[in-house]
N, C-alpha and C positions, 0 to 999 in steps of 0.2 A: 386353143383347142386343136386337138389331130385328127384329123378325117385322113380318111382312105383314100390313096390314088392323086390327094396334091400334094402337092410341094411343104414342107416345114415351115414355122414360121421360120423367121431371123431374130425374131422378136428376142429369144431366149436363148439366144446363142451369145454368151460370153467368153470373152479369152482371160485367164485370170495369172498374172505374174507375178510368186510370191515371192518376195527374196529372203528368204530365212537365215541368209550370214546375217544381218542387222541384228537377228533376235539370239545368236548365239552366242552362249559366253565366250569370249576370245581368252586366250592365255597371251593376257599381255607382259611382256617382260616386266619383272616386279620392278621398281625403282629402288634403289638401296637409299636409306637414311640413317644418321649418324642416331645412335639411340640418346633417347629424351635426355637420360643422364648426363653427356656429354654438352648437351644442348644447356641445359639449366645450371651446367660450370662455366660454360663460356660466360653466359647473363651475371653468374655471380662476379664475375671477373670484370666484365662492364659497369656493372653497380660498383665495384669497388674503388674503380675506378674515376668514375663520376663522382664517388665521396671525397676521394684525394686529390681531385684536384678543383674539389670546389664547386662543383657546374652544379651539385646539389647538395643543400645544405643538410638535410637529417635523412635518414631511414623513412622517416613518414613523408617526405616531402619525394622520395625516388619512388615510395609503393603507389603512391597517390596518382604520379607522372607515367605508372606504367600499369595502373588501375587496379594495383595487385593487395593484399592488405599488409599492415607493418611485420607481421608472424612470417608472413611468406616469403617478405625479402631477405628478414633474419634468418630462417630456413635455410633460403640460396647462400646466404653471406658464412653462414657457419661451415658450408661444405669447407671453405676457403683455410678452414685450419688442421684439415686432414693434413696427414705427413704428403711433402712433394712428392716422395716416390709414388704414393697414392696416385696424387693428382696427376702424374705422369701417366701413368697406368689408364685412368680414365680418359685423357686425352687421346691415348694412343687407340683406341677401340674404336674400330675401322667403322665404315659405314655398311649396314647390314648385318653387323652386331645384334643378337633379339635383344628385346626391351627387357627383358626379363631374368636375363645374365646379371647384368650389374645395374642394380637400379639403387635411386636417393635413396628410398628409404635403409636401403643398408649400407651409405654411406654414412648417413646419420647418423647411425647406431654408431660407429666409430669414430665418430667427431669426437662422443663426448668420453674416448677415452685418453689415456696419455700418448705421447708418440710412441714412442715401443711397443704398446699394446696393440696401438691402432695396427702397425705392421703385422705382428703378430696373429691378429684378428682377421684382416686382411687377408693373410694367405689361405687359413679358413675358413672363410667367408665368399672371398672374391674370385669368381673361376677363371684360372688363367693368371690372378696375378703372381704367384709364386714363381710359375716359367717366366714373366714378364719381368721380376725381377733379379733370378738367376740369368737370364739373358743380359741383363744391364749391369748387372756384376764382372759376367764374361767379357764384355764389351769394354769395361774400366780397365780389366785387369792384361787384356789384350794391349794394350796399348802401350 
């Protein structure tokens, strides 16, 4: 209570130190990461791996060892008959590639044609790979 003519309490005197950097969003440098697609050729390449040379004996016994089901290892293992140029092409897709450039399911789609086609398809399809493979054309013929 305030009367007249004393002194204030103390009682209700606070100092208050908010730090508001803690609560604001930071623009933290993004991390770059190699897009999924990349990620889920290498795995196929591992699984295949592991078939040839034994360390696991069936498709159900790798999806099982890696919790995945038998459809989704077959999935990864069929990218593995796209043309090499292909797979070249996906390998080569730097890290911070968007997810959404070159994704499975449109590798997929190209598994199940023939090789010529897939190329073909490929250049249509896949952005970037056409310069990616007149570059590696250049590069043969350079030489």
């Amino acid at each position: 209570m305030w009367l007249p003519g004393l002194a204030g309490s103390k009682n209700f005197e606070s100092e208050f130190i908010l730090d508001l950097d803690a609560y604001r969003k930071r623009k933290r440098p993004r991390e770059l990461k190699l897009p999924p697609v990349v990620c889920h050729l290498k795995l196929a390449e591992s699984f295949q791996s592991s078939l040839e040379a034994g360390e696991v004996p069936t498709r159900a016994a790798l999806a099982r060892q890696h919790g995945l089901t038998r459809a989704r290892v077959t999935q990864l293992l069929d990218l593995l008959k796209l043309d090499p140029t292909i797979l070249e092409y996906v390998h080569s897709l730097p890290a911070g590639t968007p997810e959404g450039l070159v994704t499975e399911k449109n590798l997929r789609g190209l598994v199940r044609l023939a090789p010529q086609l897939q190329i073909r398809e490929a250049e249509r399809r896949l952005v970037g790979f056409a310069a990616h493979r007149a570059e590696r054309h250049a590069n043969r013929v350079g030489r």
